[in-house]
N, C-alpha and C positions, 0 to 999 in steps of 0.2 A: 192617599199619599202619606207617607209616613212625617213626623214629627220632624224630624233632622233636613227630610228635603225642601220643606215648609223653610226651616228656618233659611235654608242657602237663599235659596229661591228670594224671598221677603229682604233677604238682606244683600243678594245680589242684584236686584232690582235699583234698590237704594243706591247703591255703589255706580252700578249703569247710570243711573238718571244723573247723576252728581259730576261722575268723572269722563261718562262715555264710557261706550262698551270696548273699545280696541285699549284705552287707556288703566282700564280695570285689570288688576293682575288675580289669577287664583287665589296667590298666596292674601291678597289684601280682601281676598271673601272669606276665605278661611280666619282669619283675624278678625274678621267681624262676627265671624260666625263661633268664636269659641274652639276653632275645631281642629286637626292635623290634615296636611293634604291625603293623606294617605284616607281620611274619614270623606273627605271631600270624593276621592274616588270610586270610594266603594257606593256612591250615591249618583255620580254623574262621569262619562267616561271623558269632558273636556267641555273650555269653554260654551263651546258652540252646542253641543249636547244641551247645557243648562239653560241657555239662550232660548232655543225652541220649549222646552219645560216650562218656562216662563213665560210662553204664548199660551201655552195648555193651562199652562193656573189659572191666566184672566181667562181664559175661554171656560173653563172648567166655572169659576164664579158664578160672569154673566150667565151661563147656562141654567143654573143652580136655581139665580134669582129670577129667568123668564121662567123655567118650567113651574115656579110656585105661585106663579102670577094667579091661581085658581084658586091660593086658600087666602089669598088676601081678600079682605072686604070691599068686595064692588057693588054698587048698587045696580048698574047700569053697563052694559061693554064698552058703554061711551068712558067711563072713569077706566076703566080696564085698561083700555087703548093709552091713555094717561099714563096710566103705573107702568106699560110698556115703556114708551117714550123716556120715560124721566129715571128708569132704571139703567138705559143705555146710554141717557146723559152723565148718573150718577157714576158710572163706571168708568167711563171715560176721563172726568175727573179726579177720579181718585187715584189713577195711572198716567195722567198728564205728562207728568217729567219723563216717565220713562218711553212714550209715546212719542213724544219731543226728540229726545235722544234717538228713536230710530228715522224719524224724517232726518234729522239733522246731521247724523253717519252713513246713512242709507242701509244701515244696516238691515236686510234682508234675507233673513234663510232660510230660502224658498226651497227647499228637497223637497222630495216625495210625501215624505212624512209632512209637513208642514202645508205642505200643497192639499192633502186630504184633510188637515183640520179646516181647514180655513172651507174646504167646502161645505164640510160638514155643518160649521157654523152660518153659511152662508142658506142651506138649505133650512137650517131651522128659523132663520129668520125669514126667509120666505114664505115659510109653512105659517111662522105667527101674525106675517103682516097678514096672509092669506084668510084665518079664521078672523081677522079682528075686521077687515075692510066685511067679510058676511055676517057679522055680528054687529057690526055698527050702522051698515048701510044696507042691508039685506041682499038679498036673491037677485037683486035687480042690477049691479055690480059687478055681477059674473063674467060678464062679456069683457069688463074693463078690467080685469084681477090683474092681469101683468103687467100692462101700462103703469096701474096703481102702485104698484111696488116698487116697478124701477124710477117712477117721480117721488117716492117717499122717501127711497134712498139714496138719491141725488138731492132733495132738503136733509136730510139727515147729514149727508156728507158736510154740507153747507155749514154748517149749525156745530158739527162735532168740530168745525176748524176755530170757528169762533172760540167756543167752549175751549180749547186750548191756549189760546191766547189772554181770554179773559178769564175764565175760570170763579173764581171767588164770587167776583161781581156781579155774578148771574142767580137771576133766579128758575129754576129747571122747571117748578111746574106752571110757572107763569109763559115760559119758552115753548113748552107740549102744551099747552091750552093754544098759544099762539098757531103751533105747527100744524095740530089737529082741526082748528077752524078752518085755515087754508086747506085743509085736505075735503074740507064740508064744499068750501069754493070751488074746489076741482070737479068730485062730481056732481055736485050740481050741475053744474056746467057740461060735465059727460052726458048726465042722464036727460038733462032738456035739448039738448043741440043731436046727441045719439048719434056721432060719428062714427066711422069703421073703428073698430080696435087698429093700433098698429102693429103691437105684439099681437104674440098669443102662448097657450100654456106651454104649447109644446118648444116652443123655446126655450123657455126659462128650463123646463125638465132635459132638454140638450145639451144643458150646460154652457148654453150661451152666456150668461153673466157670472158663470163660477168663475174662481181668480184663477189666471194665467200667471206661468212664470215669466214675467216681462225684465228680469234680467237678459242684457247683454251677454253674448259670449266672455267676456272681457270679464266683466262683474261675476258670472257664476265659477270662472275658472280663480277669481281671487278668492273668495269664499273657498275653494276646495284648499287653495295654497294656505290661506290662514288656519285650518283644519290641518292640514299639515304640518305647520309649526306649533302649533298649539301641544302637538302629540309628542314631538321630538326631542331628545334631551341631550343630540349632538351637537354641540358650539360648532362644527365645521360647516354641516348640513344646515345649521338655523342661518349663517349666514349668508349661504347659496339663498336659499325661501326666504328670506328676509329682503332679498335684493331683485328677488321675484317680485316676491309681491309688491315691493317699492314701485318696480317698472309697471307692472297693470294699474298702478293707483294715478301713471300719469296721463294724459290726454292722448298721447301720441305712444304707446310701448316701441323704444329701442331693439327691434329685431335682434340686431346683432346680439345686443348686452344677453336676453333670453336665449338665442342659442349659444350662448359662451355660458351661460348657469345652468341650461338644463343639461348641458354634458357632463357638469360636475356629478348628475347622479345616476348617468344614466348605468352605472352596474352597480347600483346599490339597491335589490330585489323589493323594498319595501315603498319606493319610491318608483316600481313599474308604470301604477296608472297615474303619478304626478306626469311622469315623462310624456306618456302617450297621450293625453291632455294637453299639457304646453304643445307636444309634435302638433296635433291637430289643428289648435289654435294658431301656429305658423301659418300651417300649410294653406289655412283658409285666409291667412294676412300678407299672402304674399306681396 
């Protein structure tokens, strides 16, 4: 990733975390950035463009610092397991605000593209809980590997909300020594008791637990419309999309108000698949 998109990126972050991401303007990223919008384009084609980028930098990171997890000094895969834990912790903190920011707007930009990162990460972290539970606990574990992962990740989940709220106050590898003892608790308990698994691999390789787009119709069709205005630079059109998106933001969308604004475009060719979207979304809210 080159120097300039580093810098948007780092300093549009900042801006998201601070102001919220709807209330961030380009122009006030560019201003921080030093930069001309025109610099800013040739680097990201819009908002929402830089938004997912911004997913791939922490992912890019985290990735960065699990895959070196082997030239750090372990003595044991039991410390290993450790340096996992407290790196996912340390990450997590150090993106907090902007974490926060997306529970707190919903912001979600679940396309395609963002739908395959998120697996991608999702698989690698399967793969490392997978080598760390046969390296810590042996061969005898096998049977339990999937169970183990998705109770790991369910305390992780637990643990990463905390870490959000409190942050500072914590200490991360006193939290992984905590998490990792309970995980001693668990199979112990597997391996003397030796229940049925209730998973098993082939689930997990199904894509049973990859992330769904659990957007709403409602919600992914606002997302396409703020995409829409983001690109636009007709004061006529941004206020038709402006009064769009206003209506999907409320509980209840006013049918009527949507088909009196999506006729405003409906001959204007660049706005085809806006229209036939909103149509869609009618047709199914009749």
């Amino acid at each position: 990733m080159s120097k300039k998109k580093t810098l948007i990126i780092e300093k549009a972050m900042h801006l998201f975390a601070t102001k919220g991401f709807e209330s961030t303007s380009i122009q006030e990223i560019t201003d921080a950035c030093g930069i001309s919008k025109g610099s800013f384009y040739l680097s990201f084609k819009s908002k929402e463009e830089l938004h997912i980028s911004i997913f791939e930098y922490f992912f890019e990171k985290l990735s960065h610092r699990l895959n070196n997890l082997d030239q750090l000094k372990h003595n044991t895969p039991r410390e290993k397991f450790l340096s996992l834990l407290m790196i996912q912790f340390e990450e997590i903190d150090s993106h907090a605000d902007f974490i926060l920011m997306q529970i707190r707007e919903q912001t979600n930009p679940l396309n395609s593209n963002m739908i395959e990162l998120l697996g991608k990460v999702q698989e690698q972290h399967h793969t490392l809980l997978h080598h760390m539970f046969i390296d810590v606990y042996g061969e005898k574990v096998q049977p339990y590997l999937t169970d183990l992962i998705v109770m790991t990740k369910g305390l992780l989940h637990g643990y990463i909300e905390v870490i959000l709220l409190h942050r500072k106050q914590l200490d991360y590898q006193l939290m992984a020594t905590f998490i990792l003892d309970r995980l001693d608790d668990i199979v112990d308990g597997l391996l003397s008791k030796q229940p049925t698994p209730f998973l098993n691999k082939q689930m997990l390789n199904n894509h049973l637990l990859q992330p769904a787009n659990l957007n709403s119709p409602k919600q992914s069709l606002l997302q396409y419309v703020n995409l829409c205005i983001s690109e636009t630079d007709d004061e006529d059109l941004l206020v038709t999309l402006e009064v769009i998106a206003d209506e999907l933001k409320r509980e209840q969308p006013r049918i009527p108000v949507l088909k009196g604004m999506i006729a405003n475009v409906e001959t204007i060719d660049s706005m085809n698949e806006l229209h036939s979207n909103v149509t869609n979304y009618l047709d199914t809210n009749k």
